[in-house]
N, C-alpha and C positions, 0 to 999 in steps of 0.2 A: 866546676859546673858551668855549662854553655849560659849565655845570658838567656838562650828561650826556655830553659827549664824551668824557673819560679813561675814563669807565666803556663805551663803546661800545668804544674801541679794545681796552681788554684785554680784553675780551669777543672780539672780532676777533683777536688775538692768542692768546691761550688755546686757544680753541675755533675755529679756524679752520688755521693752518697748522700747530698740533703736532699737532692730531686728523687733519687729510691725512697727518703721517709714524707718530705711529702705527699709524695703517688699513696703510699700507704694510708697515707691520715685520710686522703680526699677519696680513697675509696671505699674504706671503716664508714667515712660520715656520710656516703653515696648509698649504704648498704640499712643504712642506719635511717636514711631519711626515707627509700622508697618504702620502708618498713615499720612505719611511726606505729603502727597497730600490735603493740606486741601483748596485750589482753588476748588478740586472738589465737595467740600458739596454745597457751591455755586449755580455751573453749572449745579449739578447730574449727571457727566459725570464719566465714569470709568475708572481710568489709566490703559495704556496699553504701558510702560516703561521697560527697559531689566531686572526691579529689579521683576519683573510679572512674572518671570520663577523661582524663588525663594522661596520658602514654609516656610513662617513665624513659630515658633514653636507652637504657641497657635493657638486658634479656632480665627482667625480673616478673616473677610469673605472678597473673591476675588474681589466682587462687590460692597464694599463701597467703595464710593466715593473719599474718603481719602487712601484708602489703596493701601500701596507702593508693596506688597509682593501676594502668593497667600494664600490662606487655606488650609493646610496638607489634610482635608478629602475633599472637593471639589476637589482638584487634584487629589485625589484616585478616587473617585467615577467618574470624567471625563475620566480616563483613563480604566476604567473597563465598562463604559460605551459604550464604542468607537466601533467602527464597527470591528477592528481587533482584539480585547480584549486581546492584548499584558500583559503580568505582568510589570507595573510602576515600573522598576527597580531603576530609581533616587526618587521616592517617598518613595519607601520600605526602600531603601537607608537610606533618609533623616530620615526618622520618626525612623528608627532603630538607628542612629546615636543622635537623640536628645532624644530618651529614653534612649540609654546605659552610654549619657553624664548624662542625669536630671532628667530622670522617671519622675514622677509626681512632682519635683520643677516647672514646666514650668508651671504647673495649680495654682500653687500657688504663683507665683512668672513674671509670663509672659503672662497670657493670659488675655488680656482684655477685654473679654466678663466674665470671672471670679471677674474681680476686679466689674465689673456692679455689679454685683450679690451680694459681700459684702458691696459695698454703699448701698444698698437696705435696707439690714441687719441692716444699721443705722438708719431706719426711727423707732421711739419708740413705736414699736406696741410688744401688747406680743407674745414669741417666741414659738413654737411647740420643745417641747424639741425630741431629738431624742431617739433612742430606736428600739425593734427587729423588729418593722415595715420598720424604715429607712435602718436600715441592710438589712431586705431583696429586698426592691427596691433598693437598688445601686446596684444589681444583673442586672438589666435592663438592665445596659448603652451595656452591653456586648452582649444582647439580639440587641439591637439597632447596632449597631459593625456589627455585622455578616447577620443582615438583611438589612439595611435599606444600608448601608454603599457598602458590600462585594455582595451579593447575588443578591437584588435586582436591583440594579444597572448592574449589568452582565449579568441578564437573560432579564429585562425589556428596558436596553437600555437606562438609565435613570438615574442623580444622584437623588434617592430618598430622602436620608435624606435632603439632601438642597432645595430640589424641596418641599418639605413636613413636614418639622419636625423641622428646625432648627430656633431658636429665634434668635440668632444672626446677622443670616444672615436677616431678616428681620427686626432688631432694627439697624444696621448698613448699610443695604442698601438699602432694601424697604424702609420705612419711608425717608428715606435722597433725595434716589433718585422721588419718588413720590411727595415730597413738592418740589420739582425744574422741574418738568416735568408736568404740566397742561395734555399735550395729555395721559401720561402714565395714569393719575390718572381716566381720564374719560372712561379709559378700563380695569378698575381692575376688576375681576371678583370674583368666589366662592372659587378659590385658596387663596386669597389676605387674603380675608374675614377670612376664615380656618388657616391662618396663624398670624395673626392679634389677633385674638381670642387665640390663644397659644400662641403667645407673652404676653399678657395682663395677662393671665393666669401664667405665669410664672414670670412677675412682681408681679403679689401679694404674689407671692408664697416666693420671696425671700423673702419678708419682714416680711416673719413671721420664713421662714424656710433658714437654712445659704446655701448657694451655692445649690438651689434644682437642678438646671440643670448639674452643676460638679457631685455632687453625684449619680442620677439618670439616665442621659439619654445621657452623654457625651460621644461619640464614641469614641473622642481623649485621654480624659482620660481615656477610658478603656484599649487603643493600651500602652498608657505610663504605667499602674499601672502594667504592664507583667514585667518591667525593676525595678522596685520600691527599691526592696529588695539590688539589685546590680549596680543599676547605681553610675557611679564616683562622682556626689553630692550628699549629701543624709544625712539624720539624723539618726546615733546611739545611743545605748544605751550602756554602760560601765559596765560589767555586775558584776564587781570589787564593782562597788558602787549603781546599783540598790538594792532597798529592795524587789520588785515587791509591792509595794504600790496600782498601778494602775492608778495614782492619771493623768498622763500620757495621757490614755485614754478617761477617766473621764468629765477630763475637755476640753477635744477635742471637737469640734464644730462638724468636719466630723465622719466617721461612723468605725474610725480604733479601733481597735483592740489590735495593740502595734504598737511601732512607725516604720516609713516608710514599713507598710503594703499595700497592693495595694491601701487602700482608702485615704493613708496619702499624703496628698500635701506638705508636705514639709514646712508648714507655719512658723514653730519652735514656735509658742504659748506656744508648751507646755514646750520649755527649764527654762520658767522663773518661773514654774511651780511646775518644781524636786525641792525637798526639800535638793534632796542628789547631787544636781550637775551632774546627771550621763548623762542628754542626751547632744551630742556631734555631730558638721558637720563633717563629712569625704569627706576626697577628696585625691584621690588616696592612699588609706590607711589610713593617717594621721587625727588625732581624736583631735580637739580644746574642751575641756571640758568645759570651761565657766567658769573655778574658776581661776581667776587672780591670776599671777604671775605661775602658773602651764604648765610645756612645754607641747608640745604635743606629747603624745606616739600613738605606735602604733596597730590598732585594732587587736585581734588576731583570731575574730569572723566574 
C-alpha cells in the first residue's frame, strides 16, 4: 500500500458516507420543521399563524396542511400578481439573503420536495443515466423562472406556476387537503386532473431519473444557482491538489460540470470521491479539506 492510500480512504470515509447521513438527518428535520402543523393533514385545514409571513428556504408549498412557513415562489408570484404590482422587497430580500448565505445547498440540503424526489431514486428500477440531453433541459427551469414565475403572473394576474405547473404544491397540498374535504373533492375539475397527471408524471420520472424536477423545471433552484459560485456555503476545489481527473463530475448524479456550478446542489457525494482529497466546504473563506489531522487554510481562489 502507497503512503497516500490511508489518507484517501479516510478521506472516503469521513467525507463520504457520514456526510450522505448527515444530508439525510438535516433534511428529515428541514421537512419536519417547515411542517410543524401536522393536526392539519387531519382536518385539510391551512395554517394561518404569524410564522405564514415567513418564507421557508426550499420549495415547500404555502397550502399544505402541515406547513408552518410560506413558499419563496408562491410569495413572489402573489405579490407580482397583486393589483398594485408593487416589487416584493421582503421577498427579493429573503431569497437574495438565502442564495448569498447557500446558493444551491438549500436544494440539496433543505428542500423537501427535493428529498421526495431522491427517495424515489431508491425504488430499484434501472436509471436513465444523464448526458448532453439532460444538460440541455436543466436549461428550462430558467425558461420556467421568467415565464411562469415573473412575467406571467404580472401581466395575467395570476400565480401561474402554482396555479399550473407545480407537483409540489399538489403532492403536498392537493392530495392532503382533497382526502380530508369530501365537498372539495366532488368539485375538482380539468385543473386537478392536469395537475394530477403531472404529478404522476413526475413520480415516475424520478425513479428512473435523479431529482428530474430540481434539474429541469425548478424555478427556485434556478433564482439560487445565480449565487452558486459565491455564496458563503458552498463546495471548493483546492486547486493545489486537483489533478482535473474529472472523476468529480463524472460521478455526479446532477448535470454539473465542476463543482458548485450553477447545477451543483451541494450534495458533497462527490468529496468521498476525490482520490486526491482536493474538494473542500468553505465558509467564509475557510476551506476543511477532508484529510484528517490537516488544519484549515485559506481559499486563495
Amino acid at each position: 500500500m502507497t503512503p497516500a492510500q490511508p489518507e484517501t480512504d479516510a478521506c472516503e470515509l469521513s467525507a463520504g458516507g457520514l456526510a450522505r447521513f448527515k444530508r439525510r438527518i438535516i433534511q428529515l428535520l428541514a421537512a419536519l420543521l417547515f411542517n410543524l402543523n401536522l393536526p392539519g393533514f387531519a382536518s385539510g385545514s391551512i395554517y394561518k399563524g404569524a410564522t405564514k409571513a415567513i418564507c421557508a428556504p426550499g420549495l415547500n408549498c404555502y397550502s399544505c396542511p402541515g406547513a408552518v412557513t410560506a413558499c419563496p415562489i408562491g410569495a413572489l408570484q402573489s405579490s407580482l400578481a397583486a393589483a398594485d404590482h408593487k416589487l416584493p422587497l421582503y421577498i427579493v430580500g429573503t431569497v437574495l439573503a438565502f442564495g448569498a448565505l447557500f446558493g444551491r445547498t438549500i436544494c440539496g440540503w433543505l428542500c423537501p420536495f427535493g428529498l421526495i424526489q431522491e427517495l424515489l431514486d431508491k425504488i430499484p428500477l434501472p436509471k436513465l443515466a444523464k448526458g448532453a440531453w439532460s444538460r440541455t433541459l436543466s436549461r428550462l427551469k430558467y425558461l420556467i423562472l421568467a415565464l411562469t414565475v415573473i412575467i406571467l403572473p404580472t401581466v395575467l394576474a395570476s400565480p401561474t406556476f402554482c396555479a399550473w405547473l407545480c407537483p409540489a404544491g399538489t403532492l403536498e397540498a392537493g392530495l392532503p387537503i382533497i382526502a380530508a374535504n369530501p365537498a372539495i373533492r366532488a368539485s375538482l375539475g380539468g385543473q386537478f386532473v392536469f395537475k394530477a397527471s403531472l404529478l404522476a408524471l413526475f413520480v415516475l420520472a424520478s425513479a428512473v431519473i435523479y431529482r428530474p424536477f430540481c434539474r429541469f423545471l425548478c424555478p427556485l433552484g434556478a433564482l439560487y444557482s445565480f449565487f452558486n459560485r459565491f455564496a458563503l456555503l458552498r463546495y471548493r476545489v483546492d486547486p493545489a491538489r486537483c489533478t482535473h481527473c474529472g472523476v468529480c463530475s463524472e460521478t455526479c448524479k446532477m448535470d454539473v460540470k465542476q463543482v458548485s456550478d450553477a447545477e451543483c446542489i451541494q450534495c458533497g457525494s462527490c468529496v468521498g470521491k476525490c482520490q486526491q482529497c482536493a474538494i473542500g466546504h468553505t465558509l467564509a473563506g475557510l476551506r476543511q479539506t477532508g484529510k484528517t489531522g490537516q488544519p484549515a487554510t485559506r481559499e486563495d481562489s
